[in-house]
C-alpha positions in Angstrom: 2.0 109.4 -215.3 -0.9 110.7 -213.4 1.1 114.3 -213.3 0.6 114.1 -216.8 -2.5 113.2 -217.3 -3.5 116.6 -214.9 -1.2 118.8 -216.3 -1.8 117.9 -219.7 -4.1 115.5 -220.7 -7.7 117.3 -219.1 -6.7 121.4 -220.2 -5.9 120.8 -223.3 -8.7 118.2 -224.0 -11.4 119.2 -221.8 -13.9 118.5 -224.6 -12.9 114.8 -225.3 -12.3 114.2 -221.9 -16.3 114.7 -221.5 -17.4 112.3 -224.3 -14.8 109.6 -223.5 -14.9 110.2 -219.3 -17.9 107.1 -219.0 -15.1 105.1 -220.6 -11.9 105.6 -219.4 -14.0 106.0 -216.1 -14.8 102.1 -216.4 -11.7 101.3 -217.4 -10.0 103.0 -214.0 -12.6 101.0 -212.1 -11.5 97.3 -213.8 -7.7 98.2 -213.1 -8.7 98.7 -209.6 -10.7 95.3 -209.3 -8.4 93.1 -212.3 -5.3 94.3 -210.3 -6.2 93.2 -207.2 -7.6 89.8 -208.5 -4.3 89.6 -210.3 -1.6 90.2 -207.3 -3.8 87.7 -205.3 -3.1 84.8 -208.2 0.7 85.8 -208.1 3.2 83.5 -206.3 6.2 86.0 -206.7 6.4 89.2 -204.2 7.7 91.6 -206.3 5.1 91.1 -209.0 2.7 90.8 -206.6 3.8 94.4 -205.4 3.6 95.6 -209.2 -0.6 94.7 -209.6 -0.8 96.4 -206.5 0.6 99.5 -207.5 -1.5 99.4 -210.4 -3.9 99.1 -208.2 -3.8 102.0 -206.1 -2.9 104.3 -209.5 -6.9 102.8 -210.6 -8.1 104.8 -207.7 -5.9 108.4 -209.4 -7.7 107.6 -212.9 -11.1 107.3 -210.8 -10.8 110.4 -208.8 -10.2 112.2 -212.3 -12.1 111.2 -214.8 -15.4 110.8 -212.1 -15.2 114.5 -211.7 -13.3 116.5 -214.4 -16.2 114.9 -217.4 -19.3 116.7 -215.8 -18.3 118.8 -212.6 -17.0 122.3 -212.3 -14.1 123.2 -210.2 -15.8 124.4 -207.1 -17.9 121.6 -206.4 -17.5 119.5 -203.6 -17.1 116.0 -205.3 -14.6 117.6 -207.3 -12.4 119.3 -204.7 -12.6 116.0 -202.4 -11.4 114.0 -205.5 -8.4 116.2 -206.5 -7.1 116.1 -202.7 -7.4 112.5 -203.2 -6.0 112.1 -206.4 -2.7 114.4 -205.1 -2.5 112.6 -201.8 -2.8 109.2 -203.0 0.2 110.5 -205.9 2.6 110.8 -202.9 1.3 108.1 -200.3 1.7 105.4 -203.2 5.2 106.9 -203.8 5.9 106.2 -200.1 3.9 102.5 -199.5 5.5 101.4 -202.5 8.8 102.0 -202.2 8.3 100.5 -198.4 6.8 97.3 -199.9 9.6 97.1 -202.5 12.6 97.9 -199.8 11.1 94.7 -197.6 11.0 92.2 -200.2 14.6 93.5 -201.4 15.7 92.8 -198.3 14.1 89.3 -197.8 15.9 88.6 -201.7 19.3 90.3 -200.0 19.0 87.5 -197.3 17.7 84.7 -199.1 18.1 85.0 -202.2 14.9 84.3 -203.4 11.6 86.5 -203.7 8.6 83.7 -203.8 5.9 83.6 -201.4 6.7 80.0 -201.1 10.3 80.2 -200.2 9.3 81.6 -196.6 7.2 81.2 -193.9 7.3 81.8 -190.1 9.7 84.6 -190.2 8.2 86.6 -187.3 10.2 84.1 -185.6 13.3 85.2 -186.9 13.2 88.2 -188.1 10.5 90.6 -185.9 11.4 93.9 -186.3 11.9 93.7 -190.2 8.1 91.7 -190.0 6.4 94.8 -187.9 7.6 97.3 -190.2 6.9 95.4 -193.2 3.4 94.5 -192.1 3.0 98.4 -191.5 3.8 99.6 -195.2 1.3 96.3 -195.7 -1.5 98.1 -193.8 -0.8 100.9 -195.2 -1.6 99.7 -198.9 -4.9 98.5 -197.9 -6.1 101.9 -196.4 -6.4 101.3 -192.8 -7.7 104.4 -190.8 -4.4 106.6 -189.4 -1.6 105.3 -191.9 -1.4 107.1 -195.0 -2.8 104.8 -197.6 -6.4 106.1 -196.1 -6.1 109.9 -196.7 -5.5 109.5 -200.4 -8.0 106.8 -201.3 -10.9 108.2 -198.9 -11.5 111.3 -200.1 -11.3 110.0 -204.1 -14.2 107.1 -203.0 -15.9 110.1 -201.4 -15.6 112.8 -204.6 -17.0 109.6 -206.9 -19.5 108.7 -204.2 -20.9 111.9 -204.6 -20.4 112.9 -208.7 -22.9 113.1 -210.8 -21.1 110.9 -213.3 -20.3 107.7 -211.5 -22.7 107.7 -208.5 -23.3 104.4 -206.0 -22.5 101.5 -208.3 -18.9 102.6 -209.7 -17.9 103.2 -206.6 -19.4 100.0 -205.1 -17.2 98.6 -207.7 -13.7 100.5 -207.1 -14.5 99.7 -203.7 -14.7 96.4 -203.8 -11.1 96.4 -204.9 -10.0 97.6 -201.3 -11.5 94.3 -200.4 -9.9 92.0 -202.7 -7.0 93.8 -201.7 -7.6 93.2 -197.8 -7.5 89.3 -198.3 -4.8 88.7 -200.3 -2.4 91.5 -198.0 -3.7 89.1 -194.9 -3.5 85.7 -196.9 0.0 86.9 -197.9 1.1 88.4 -194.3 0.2 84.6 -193.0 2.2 82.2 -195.7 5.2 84.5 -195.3 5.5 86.0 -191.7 3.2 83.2 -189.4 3.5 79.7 -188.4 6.5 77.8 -188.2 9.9 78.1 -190.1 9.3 75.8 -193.1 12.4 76.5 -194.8 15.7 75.4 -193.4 17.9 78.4 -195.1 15.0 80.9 -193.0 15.9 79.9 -189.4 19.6 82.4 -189.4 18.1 85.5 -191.6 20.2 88.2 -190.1 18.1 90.9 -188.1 18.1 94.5 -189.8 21.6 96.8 -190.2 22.2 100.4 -189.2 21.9 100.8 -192.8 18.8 100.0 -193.3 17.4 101.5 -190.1 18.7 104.5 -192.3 16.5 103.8 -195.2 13.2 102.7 -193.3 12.9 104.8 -190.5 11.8 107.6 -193.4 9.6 105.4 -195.1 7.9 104.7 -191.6 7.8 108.6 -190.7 6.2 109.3 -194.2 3.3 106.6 -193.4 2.1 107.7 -190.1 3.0 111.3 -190.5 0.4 111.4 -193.9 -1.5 109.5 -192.1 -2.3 111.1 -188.8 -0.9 115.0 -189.8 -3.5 115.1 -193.1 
């Protein structure tokens, strides 16, 4: 979707995309904040996963429209926001398809996909619990994993433009935050404290199978992350 939008949408309408940019600029920066409010009200993981990749699509939309309305292809803002925009294209690729690969797993063993069908399952289940909490950091932007080198620079391009300037991106930022508590609040209720759930104390540990699948996924986040 975002492909399209830069391969299509802004050279054929370069125009339109100046009068409407303000707007569809606002409207990037309330999916960024909304869907971040919205995964932190949900009680199901794989929805919850869903508003967060809406989420971290917000920041594409923001690195575009902040830039491509008023700036010209050499500026700095703009070339900061489009190696944003194309980093955070594949690094949201990779963090979500981590995220949803965990919770299929925790559904494979349990049956179930609700934040309040687990709890304490560091104690049962570490390995699958570090690497999860990994693609977890990763979707909040912490410095050295991947989810950082796509959504830094865009803050930084719309920090900068001419268009959105301090408050926007006070705004989009903000979502980062949102997104920090509910990641932590949801890392506690499922993966700390004790095993509330009788059906949780014999998950089975992780197959050479799925060693297969995640051991990409993991080299993908760190190599982004510290190779950018």
């Amino acid at each position: 979707g975002v492909y399209g939008f830069v391969r299509l949408l802004l050279p054929l309408f370069p125009h339109e995309i100046k009068i409407v940019g303000p707007w569809l600029l606002g409207l990037a920066v309330c999916s960024i904040v909304f869907a971040s409010l919205a995964a932190w009200a949900q009680a199901d993981l794989k929805r919850m996963v869903a508003y967060l990749s809406v989420n971290h699509l917000g920041y594409c939309m923001l690195g575009l429209f902040a830039v491509t309305a008023v700036s010209t292809s050499s500026s700095i803002d703009t070339q900061a926001a489009w190696s944003g925009v194309f980093m955070q294209i594949a690094n949201h690729g990779i963090t979500a398809a981590a995220l949803f690969f965990y919770v299929g797993l925790l559904e494979q063993r349990r049956g179930r996909h609700g934040l309040n069908d687990f709890g304490g399952l560091m104690q049962r289940t570490p390995l699958l619990c570090g690497w999860m909490s990994v693609a977890m950091f990763s979707s909040l932007g912490l410095p050295g994993l991947n989810g950082f080198v796509g959504e830094f620079p865009i803050l930084l391009g719309s920090w900068v433009s001419k268009l959105t300037g301090y408050w926007p991106t006070a705004l989009a930022a903000s979502g980062m935050i949102f997104s920090a508590v509910y990641m932590l609040w949801w890392f506690q209720r499922l993966m700390l404290g004790p095993v509330t759930k009788l059906a949780n104390r014999h998950l089975p540990v992780l197959t050479r199978l799925e060693w297969i699948v995640l051991t990409p996924l993991a080299f993908g986040i760190f190599w982004f992350g510290l190779g950018s």
